[in-house]
C-alpha positions as a Markdown table, in Angstrom:
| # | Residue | x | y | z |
|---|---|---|---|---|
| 1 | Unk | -9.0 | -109.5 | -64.8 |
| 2 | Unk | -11.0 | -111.1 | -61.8 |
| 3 | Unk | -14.7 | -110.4 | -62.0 |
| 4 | Unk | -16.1 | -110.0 | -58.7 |
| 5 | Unk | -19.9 | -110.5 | -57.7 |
| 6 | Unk | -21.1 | -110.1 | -54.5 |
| 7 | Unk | -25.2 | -111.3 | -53.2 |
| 8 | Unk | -26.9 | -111.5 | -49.7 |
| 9 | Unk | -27.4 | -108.3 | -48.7 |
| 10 | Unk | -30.8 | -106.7 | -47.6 |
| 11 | Unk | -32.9 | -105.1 | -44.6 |
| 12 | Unk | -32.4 | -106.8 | -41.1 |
| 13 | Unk | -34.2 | -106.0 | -37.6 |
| 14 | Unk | -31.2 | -105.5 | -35.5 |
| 15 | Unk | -30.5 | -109.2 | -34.1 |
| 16 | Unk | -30.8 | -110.7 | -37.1 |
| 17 | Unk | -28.4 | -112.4 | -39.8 |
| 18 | Unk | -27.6 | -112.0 | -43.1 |
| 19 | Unk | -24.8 | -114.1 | -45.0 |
| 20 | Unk | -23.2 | -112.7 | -48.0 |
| 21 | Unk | -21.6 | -114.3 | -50.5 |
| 22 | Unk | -18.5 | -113.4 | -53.6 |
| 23 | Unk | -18.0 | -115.4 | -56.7 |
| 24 | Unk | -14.6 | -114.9 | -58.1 |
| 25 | Unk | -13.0 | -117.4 | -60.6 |
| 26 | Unk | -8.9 | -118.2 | -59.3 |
| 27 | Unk | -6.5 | -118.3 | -56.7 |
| 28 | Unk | -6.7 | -115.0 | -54.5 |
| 29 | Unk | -7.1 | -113.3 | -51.1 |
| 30 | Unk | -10.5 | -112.2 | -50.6 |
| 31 | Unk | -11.1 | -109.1 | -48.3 |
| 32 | Unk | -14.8 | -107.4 | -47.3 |
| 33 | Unk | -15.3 | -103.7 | -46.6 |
| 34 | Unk | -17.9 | -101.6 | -46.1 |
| 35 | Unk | -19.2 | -98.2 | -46.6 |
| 36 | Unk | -21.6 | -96.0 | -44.7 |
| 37 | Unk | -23.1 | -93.0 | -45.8 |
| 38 | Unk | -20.9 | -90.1 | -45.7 |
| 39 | Unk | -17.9 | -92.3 | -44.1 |
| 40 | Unk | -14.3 | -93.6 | -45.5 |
| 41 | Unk | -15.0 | -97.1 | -46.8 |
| 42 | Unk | -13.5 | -99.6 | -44.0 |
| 43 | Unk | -12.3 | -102.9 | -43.4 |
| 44 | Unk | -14.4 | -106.1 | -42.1 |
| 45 | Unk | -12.9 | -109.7 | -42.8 |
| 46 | Unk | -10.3 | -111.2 | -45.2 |
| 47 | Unk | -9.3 | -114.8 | -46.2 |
| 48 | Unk | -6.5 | -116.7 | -47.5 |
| 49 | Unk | -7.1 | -118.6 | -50.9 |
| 50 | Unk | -6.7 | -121.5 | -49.0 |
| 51 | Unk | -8.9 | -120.8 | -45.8 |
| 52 | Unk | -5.9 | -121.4 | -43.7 |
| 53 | Unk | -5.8 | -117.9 | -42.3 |
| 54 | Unk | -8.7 | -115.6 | -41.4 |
| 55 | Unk | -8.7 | -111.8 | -40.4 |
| 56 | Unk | -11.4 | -109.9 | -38.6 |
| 57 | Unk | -11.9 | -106.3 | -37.5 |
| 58 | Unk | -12.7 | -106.2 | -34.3 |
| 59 | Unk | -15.8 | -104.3 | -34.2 |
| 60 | Unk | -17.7 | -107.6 | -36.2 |
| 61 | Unk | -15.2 | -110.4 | -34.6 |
| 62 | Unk | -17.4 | -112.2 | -32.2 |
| 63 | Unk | -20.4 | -112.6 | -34.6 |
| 64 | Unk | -18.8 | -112.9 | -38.0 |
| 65 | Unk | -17.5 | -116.0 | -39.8 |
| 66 | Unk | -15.7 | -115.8 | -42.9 |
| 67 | Unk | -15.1 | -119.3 | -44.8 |
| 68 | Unk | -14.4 | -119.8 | -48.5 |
| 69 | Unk | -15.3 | -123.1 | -50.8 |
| 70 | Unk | -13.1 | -123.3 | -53.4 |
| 71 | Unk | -14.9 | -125.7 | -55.6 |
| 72 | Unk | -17.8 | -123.3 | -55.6 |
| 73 | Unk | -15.1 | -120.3 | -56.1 |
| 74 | Unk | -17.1 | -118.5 | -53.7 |
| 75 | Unk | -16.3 | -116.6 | -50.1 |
| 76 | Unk | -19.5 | -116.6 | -47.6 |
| 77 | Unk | -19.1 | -113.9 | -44.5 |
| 78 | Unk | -22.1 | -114.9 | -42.2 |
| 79 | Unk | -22.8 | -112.3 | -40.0 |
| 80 | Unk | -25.1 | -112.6 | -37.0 |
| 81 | Unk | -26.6 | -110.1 | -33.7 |
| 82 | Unk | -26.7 | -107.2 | -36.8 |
| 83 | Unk | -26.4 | -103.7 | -35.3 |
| 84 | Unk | -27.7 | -100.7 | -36.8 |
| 85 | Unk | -24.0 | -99.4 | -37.1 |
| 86 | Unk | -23.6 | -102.3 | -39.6 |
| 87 | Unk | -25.7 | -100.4 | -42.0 |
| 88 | Unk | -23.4 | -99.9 | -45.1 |
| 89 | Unk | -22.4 | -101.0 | -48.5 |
| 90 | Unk | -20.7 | -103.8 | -48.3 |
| 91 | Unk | -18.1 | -105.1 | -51.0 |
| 92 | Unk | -16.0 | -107.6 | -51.8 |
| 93 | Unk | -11.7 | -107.3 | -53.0 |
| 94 | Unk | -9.6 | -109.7 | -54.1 |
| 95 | Unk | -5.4 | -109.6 | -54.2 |
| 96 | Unk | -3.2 | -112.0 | -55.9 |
| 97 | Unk | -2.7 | -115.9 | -53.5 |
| 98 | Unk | 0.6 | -116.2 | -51.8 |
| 99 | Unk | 0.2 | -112.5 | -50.4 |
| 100 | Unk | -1.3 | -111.4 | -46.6 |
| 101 | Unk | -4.2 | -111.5 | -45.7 |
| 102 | Unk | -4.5 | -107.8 | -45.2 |
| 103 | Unk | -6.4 | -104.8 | -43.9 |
| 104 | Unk | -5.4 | -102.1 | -46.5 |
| 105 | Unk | -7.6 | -101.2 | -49.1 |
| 106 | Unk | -4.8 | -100.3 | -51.0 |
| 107 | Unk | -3.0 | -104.0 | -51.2 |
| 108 | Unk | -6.3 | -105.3 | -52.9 |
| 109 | Unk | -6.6 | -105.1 | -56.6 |
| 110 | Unk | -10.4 | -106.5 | -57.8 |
| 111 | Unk | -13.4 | -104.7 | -56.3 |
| 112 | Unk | -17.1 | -105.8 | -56.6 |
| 113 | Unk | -19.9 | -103.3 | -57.0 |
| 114 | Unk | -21.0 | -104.4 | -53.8 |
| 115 | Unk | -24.3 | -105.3 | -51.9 |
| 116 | Unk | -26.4 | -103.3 | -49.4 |
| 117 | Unk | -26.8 | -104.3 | -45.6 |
| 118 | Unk | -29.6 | -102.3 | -44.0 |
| 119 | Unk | -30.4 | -102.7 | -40.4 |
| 120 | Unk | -33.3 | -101.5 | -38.7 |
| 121 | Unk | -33.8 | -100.5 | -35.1 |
């Protein structure tokens, strides 16, 4: 089983940028979600094993890159203008290569413990 390790997180004056990375060892799809405080956790960006196709929510689109470097085995989601709605627990999922890139929480099968992204206002 896929271990999962997410980093990056911290406390951002709204503007600012945090990047945050997952370390996972083999071929998969890599999603991030987060979670707010007293909210359903929700979807953010996913990645082919490849790099070859990317997915964004629309809410982070426009200021959100998601890239991956396989010989590092790690997935990178830079995200920049941070809002005080992007306050949340952020983690990273993994599903098996060769699937969609998907939105659903329920076609991922790894989870991290995830990292926290606090922004101030």
């Amino acid at each position: 089983q896929v271990q999962l390790v997410e980093s990056g997180g911290g406390l951002v004056q709204a503007g600012g940028s945090l990047r945050l990375s997952c370390a996972a060892s083999g071929r998969y799809v890599m999603g991030w979600f987060r979670q707010a405080p007293g909210k359903e956790r929700e979807f953010v960006a996913s990645i082919s094993w490849s790099g070859d196709t990317t997915y964004y929510a629309g809410s982070v689109k426009a200021r959100s890159t998601l890239t991956r470097d396989i010989a590092k085995n790690t997935v990178y989601l830079q995200m920049n203008s941070l809002k005080p709605e992007d306050t949340a627990l952020y983690y990273c999922a993994a599903r098996s290569a060769g699937r969609a890139v998907d939105a659903d929480i329920g076609k991922y099968d790894f989870w991290g413990q995830g990292t926290q992204v606090t922004v101030s206002s």
